[in-house]
N, C-alpha and C positions, 0 to 999 in steps of 0.2 A: 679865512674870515668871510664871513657873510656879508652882505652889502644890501638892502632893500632900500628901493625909491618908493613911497608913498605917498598915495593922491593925498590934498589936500583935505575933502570929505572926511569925517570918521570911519573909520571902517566899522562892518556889523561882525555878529559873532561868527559868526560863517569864515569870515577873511580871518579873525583871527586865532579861529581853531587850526584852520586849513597851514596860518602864519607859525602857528606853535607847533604844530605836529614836523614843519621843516628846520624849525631851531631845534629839535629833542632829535632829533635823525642826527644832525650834522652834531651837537654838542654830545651828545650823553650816549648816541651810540646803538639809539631805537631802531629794531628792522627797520630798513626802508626800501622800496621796491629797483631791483638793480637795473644799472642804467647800462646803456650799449657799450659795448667795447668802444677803447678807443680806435680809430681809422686805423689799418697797419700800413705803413710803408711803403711801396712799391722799392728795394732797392735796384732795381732796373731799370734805366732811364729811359729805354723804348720799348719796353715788356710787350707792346701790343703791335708794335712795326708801324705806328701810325706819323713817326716821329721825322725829323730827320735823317738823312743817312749820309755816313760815309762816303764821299764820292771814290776813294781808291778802292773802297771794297764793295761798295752797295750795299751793305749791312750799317747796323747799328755802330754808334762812335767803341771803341775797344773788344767788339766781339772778335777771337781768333778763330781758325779754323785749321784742323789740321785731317790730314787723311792718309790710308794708306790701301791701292798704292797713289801715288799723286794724280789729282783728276780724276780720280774714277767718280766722283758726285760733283754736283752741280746745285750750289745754293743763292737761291735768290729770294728777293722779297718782289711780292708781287699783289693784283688788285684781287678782295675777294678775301675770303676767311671765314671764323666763327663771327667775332665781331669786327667794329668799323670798319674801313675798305683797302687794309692792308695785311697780309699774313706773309710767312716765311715758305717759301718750297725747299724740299731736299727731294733731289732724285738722282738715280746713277745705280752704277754697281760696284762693289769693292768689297775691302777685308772691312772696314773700319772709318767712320767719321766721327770728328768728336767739335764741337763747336761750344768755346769757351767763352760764357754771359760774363761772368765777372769772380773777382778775386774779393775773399773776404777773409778781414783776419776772424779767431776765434776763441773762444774764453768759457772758463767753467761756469758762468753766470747765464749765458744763452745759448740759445739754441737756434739755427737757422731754416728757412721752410722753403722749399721753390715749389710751384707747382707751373701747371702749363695743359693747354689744350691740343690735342694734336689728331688727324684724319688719317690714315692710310691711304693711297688710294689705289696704289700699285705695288706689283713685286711680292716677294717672300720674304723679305727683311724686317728689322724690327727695328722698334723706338724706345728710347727711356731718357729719363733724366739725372744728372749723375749728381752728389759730391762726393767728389775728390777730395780727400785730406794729404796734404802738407804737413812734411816736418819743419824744424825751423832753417836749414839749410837750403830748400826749396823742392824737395826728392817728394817724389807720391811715394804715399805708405798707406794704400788700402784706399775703399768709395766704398759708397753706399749708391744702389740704385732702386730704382722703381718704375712701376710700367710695363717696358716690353709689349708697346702696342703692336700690332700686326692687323694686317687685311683683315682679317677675322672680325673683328671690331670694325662694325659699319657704318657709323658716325663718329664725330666726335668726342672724344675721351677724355676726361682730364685723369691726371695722375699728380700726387704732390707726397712729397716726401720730407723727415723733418729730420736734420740732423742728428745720427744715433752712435755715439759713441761712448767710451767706459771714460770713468771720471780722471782715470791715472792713464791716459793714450795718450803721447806724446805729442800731437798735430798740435800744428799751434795756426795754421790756415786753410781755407779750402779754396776752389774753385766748381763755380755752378758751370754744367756741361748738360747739354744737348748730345748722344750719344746714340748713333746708330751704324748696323753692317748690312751685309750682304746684299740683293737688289730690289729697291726702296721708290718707291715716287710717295710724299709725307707732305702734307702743311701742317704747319705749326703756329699759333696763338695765341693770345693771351696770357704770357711768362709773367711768373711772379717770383718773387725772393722777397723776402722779411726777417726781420730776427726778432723773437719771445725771450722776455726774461724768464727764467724756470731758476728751483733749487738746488744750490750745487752739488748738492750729496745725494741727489736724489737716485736710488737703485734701479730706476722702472727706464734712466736713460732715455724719457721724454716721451716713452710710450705713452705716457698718463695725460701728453697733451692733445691726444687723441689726431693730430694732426694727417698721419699718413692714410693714404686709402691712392685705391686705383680706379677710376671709371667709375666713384662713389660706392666704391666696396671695401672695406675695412681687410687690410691683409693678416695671414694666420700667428700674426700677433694675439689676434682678440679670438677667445676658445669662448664661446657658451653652451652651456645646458640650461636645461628647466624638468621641472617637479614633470610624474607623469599624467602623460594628457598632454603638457604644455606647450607652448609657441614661445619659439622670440626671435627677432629679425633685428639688425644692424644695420645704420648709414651714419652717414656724416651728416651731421646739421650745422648749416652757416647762416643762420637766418641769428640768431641768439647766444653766440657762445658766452663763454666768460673771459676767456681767453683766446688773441691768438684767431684764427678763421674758421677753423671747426674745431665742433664738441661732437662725442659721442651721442647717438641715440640711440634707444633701447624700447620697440615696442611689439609687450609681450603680454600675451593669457593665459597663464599660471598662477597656481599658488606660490610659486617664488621661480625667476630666470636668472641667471648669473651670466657674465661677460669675465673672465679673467683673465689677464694679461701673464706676460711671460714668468719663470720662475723665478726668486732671488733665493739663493744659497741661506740656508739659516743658520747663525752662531749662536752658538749657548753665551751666553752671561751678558750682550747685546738685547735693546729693547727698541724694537722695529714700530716706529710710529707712521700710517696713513692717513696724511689728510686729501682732501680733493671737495670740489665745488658740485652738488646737486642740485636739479629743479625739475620738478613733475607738472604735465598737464593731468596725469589719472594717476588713479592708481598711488602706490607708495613707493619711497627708493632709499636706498642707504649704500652705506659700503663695507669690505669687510675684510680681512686676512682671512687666509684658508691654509692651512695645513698640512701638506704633504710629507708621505716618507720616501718620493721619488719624484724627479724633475720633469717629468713626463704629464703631472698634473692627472693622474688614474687613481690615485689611492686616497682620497682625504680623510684626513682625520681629525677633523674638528673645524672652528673658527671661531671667531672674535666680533662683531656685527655691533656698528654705531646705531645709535637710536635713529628709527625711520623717519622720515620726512615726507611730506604729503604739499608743501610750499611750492609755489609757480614764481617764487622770488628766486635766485641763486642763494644754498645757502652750505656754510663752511662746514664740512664732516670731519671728525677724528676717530681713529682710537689706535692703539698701538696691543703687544704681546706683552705686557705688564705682568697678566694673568693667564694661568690651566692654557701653556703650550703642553699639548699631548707629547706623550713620552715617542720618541722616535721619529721626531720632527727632523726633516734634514732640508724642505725648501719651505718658502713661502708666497704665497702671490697677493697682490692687489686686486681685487675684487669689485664690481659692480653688481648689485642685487637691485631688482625691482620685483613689487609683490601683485597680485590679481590683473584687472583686466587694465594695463597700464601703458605711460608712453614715459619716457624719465629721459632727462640728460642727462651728462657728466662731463668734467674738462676739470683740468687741473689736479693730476692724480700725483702724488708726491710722496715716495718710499724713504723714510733714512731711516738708519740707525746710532745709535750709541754707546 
């Protein structure tokens, strides 16, 4: 329900255009210019080290640590970081550290995101950030990681990865992990954990929520081409998303660039509907099924393309394989298309079928 206080004065037409055009938005359902995500979460109660600590362990209240062989690393919090005046050190040498942030359960409804900043500064070892999936008995069955920083990387990096699993996986919780081997000196900062609501049936398994990237690089999730001549380039954008702390961006000079995600298996007599959120500063952008007769995404034969958009608002795209799926169709992908000399986003890409 709307609620307005009004001055006393009459209002002039101006107030009460400006007043109507906000009833017909909120009542009847008129475009209206999208407003910012809401705040996400931090589930991490001292993501930044700036907090409290432990006095038995000098970390964060419930962070574990485990290693092998014992002792071989050395973890502290200490002054000094990316941001404010506390960050984490790992340093040492061993097979294996794994430093457990927190315990979450899990559900076909969301999806979980940790990211994190971290510095090499020494050694030949490496860094990532894990989840660990849980069965319901409490047994690890599989993780997903991301990162894998190393010396080679000479500043500061962020890595963030978004929980990716099949709809029928038996996990029913995870654990966020801090996860490194061999010989290491690493600060680490600025940890984050959140959970996204997303669709449960969705095939693309969260890719669509564009979330994962390494050092603000999209991993080879996301395949593009373009027309020839053409350009197009990838990052993450957190300035705007729609969803969740980043959206794709896409900015490219062609007559048409594509970004297409992983493959989904195609069934005959199923009708595969994508929707997902677009918004252009140039240029035009749509989305679209593509067609393949191999998983590899080399062969297309055909596609399906929503009506284009040229809107700097967020605005909701569909279409599905209703219609002329070419004959010897065996995958299909989720697709991002922008046209001419353009910059487009996208976030919230969502695969079912029926």
């Amino acid at each position: 329900m709307l609620f307005l206080r009004m001055r006393e004065r009459p209002a002039g037409p101006l107030a009460w255009s400006f007043l109507l055009s906000i009833i017909c938005c909120g009542l009847f359902g008129a475009p209206c210019p999208a407003d910012d995500p809401a705040p996400l979460k931090n589930l991490l109660d001292n993501g930044g080290l700036e907090g409290e600590l432990d006095p038995a362990t000098g970390l964060p209240a419930g962070w574990e640590v485990t290693q092998t062989p014992e002792k071989s690393y050395k973890v502290e919090v200490l002054e000094g970081g990316r941001s404010g005046k506390k960050c984490l050190r790992i340093s040492g040498e061993g097979k294996m550290i794994g430093i457990r942030l927190k315990h979450l359960p899990m559900s076909p409804e969301k999806r979980s995101v940790i990211s994190g900043w971290m510095k090499v500064t020494g050694g030949d070892g490496r860094i990532s950030l894990m989840h660990q999936y849980l069965l319901a008995d409490g047994q690890r069955a599989g993780s997903m990681t991301i990162g894998a920083i190393s010396k080679s990387q000479a500043d500061w990096a962020q890595t963030a990865s978004i929980e990716f699993v099949g709809p029928n996986d038996p996990f029913v919780g995870q654990n966020f992990v801090i996860r490194a081997g061999g010989k290491i000196d690493v600060l680490v900062d600025d940890l984050e954990a959140s959970t996204l609501a997303v669709t449960p049936d969705d095939l693309l398994l969260a890719a669509g929520e564009f979330e994962m990237h390494y050092n603000r690089t999209y991993t080879g999730v996301y395949k593009t081409a373009a027309s020839a001549g053409g350009m197009v380039e990838l990052s993450p954008d957190d300035k705007r998303p729609a969803n969740g702390r980043c959206c794709l961006r896409m900015k490219a000079n062609a007559e048409w660039a594509t970004t297409t995600l992983w493959p989904v298996k195609y069934e005959d007599g199923k009708v595969y509907t994508l929707t997902g959120k677009v918004r252009v500063n140039s240029g035009r952008a749509s989305l679209r099924i593509d067609y393949y007769k191999d998983e590899n995404r080399t062969d297309l034969l055909g596609s399906s393309t929503a009506k284009a958009t040229d809107s700097k608002d967020w605005q909701t795209l569909s279409v599905d394989t209703r219609d002329n799926v070419p004959a010897g169709t065996t995958h299909i992908t989720a697709t991002a298309i922008c046209y001419g000399d353009a910059e487009a986003f996208f976030d919230q890409f969502a695969l079912v079928a029926k």
